[in-house]
C-alpha positions in Angstrom: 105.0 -21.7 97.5 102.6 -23.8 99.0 99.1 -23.8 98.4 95.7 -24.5 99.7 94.4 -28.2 97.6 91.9 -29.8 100.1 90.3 -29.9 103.7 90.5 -32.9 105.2 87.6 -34.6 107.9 88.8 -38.1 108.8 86.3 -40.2 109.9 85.7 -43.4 111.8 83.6 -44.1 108.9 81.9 -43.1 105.6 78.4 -42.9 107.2 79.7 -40.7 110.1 81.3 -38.7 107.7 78.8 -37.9 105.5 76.1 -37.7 108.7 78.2 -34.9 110.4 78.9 -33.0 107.4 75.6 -33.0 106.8 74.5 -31.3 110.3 77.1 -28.9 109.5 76.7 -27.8 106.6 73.3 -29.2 105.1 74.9 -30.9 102.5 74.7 -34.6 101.2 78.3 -35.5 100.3 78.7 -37.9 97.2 80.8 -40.8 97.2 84.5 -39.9 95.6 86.6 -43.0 95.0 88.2 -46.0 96.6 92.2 -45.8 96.9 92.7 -49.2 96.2 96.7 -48.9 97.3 96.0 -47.1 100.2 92.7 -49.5 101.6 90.9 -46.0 102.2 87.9 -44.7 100.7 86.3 -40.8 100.2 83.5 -38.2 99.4 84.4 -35.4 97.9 82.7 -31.8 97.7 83.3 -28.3 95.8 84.3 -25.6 97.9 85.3 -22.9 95.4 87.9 -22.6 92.8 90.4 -25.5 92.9 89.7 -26.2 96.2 87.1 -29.3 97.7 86.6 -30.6 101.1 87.2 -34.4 101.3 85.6 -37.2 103.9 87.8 -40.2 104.1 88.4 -43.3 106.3 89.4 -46.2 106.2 88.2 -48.9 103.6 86.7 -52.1 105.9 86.6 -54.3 102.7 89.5 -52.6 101.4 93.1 -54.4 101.7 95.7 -53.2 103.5 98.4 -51.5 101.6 102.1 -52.6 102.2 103.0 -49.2 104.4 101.5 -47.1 106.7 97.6 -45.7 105.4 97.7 -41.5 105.0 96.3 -39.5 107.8 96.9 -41.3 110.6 93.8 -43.7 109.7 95.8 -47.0 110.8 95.6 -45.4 114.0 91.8 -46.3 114.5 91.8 -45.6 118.6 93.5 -42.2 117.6 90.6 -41.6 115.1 87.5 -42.3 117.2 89.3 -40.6 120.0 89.1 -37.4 117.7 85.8 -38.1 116.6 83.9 -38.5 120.2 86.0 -35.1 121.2 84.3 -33.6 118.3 87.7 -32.7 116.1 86.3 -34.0 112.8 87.8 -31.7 110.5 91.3 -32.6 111.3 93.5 -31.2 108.4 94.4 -30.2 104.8 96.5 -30.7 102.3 98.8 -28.4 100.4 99.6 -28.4 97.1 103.1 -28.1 96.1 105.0 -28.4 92.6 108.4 -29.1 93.6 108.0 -31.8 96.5 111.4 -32.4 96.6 112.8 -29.2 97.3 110.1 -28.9 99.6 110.6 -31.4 101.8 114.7 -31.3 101.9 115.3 -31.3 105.5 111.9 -31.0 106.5 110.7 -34.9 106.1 110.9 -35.3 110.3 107.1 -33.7 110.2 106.2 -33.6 106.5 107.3 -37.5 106.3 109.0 -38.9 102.6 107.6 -39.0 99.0 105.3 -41.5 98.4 104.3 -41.9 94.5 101.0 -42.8 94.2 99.5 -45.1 93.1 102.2 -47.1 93.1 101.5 -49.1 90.1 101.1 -46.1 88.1 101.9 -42.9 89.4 100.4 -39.7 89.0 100.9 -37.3 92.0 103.5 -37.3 94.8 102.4 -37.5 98.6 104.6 -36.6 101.9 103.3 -39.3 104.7 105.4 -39.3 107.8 106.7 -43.5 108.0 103.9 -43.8 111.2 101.2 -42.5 108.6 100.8 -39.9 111.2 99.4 -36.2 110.5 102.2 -33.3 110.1 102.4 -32.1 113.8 99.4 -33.7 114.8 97.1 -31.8 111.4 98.7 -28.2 112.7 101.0 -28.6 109.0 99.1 -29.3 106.2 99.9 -32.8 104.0 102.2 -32.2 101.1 100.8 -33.2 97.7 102.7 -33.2 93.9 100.5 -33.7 90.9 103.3 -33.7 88.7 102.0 -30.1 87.1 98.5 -31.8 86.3 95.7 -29.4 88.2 93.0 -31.8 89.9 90.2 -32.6 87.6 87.0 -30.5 89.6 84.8 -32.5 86.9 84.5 -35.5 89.0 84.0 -33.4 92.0 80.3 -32.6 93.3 79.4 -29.1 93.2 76.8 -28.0 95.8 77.3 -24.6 96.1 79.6 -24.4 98.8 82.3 -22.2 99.0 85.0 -22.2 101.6 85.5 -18.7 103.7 87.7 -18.9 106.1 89.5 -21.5 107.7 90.5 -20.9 111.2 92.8 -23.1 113.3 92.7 -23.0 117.6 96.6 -24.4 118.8 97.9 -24.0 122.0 101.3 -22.7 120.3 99.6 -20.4 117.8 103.0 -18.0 117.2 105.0 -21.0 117.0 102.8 -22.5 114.1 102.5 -18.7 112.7 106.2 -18.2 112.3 106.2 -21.9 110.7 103.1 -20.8 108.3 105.5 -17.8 107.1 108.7 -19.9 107.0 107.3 -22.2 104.5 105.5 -19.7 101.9 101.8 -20.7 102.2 99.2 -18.9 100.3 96.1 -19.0 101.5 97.2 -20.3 105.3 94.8 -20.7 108.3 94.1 -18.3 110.6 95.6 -19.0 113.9 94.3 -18.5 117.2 95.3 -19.8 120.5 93.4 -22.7 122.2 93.5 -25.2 124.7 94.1 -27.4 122.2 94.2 -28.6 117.9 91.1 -27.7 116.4 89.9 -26.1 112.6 87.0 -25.1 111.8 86.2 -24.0 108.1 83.4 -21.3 107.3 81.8 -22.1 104.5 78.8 -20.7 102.3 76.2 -22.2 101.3 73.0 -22.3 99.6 71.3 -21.3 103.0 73.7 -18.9 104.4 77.0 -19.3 105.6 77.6 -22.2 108.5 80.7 -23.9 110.3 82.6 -27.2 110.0 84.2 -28.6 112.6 
């Protein structure tokens, strides 16, 4: 079974991350981490339980790792192009504990394991060999923390928590009957739509308000 880890707004940067998230939500994100082996960089925010809504973008004084970056973000054109149409919150990530088994036959949108960081490992990620998102961020990213749950100590809590996630797709039974097929817990709600776009319902301190 899959399940719900983290949502996902890439950004053209940081400070436009944490700026929109802020209209949205009312909520100064703190800084997370740099991934050093990936030349991206994050904030991170509590949204309830073991789940937390991450900003991340590319790393200008970062250096650029030997593959593809996660989530598309070598694609900077695609990124902004996202951005200025207002799809910020772009995707999640699952969390899985066998990725292997997971992704047998399946790497042509999940992409391969990558084990991260490379020097060291300790978690598994799928990234399709473009860096691209699964189905364009309709299927979530596939993560493997080796049976390790994600430390929420490091991990701003604000008093958010997440309600609903909804997603808008222009082949919503198509990405229904996928949802089912691979065992998701906790899976966005699909509706149809002109085209990709999530937003995420989220509580907080003054009442409950929308990411986009």
């Amino acid at each position: 079974m899959l399940h719900l880890d983290h949502l996902t707004v890439i950004a053209p940067s940081l400070a436009e991350g944490v700026s929109h998230v802020r209209a949205c939500l009312d909520l100064d994100v703190p800084f997370g981490q740099r991934h050093g082996y990936m030349g991206t960089h994050n904030h991170l925010l509590q949204l309830g339980e073991t789940v937390y809504l991450e900003i991340i973008s590319l790393d200008p004084e970062g250096r650029a790792p030997a593959r593809p970056r996660w989530f598309g973000l070598d694609d900077r054109t695609g990124v902004r192009r996202a951005w200025d149409d207002g799809r910020r919150l772009r995707g999640w990530v699952a969390r899985t504990d066998g990725i292997d088994a997971f992704l047998a036959g399946r790497e042509s949108i999940f992409g391969r394991k990558v084990a991260l960081p490379p020097d060291s490992p300790s978690f598994d990620f799928a990234i399709p060999d473009d860096g691209s998102l699964p189905l364009g961020g309709a299927m979530p990213s596939i993560i493997d923390r080796r049976g390790k749950p994600r430390s929420m100590a490091t991990i701003a809590d604000l008093g958010a928590r997440l309600r609903s996630l909804v997603l808008a797709h222009p082949e919503g039974a198509a990405i229904v009957k996928l949802y089912r097929e691979l065992n998701i817990d906790r899976p966005p709600e699909v509706v149809m739509g002109a085209d990709l776009r999530y937003v995420a319902r989220i509580e907080t301190p003054d009442g409950l308000k929308e990411l986009v």
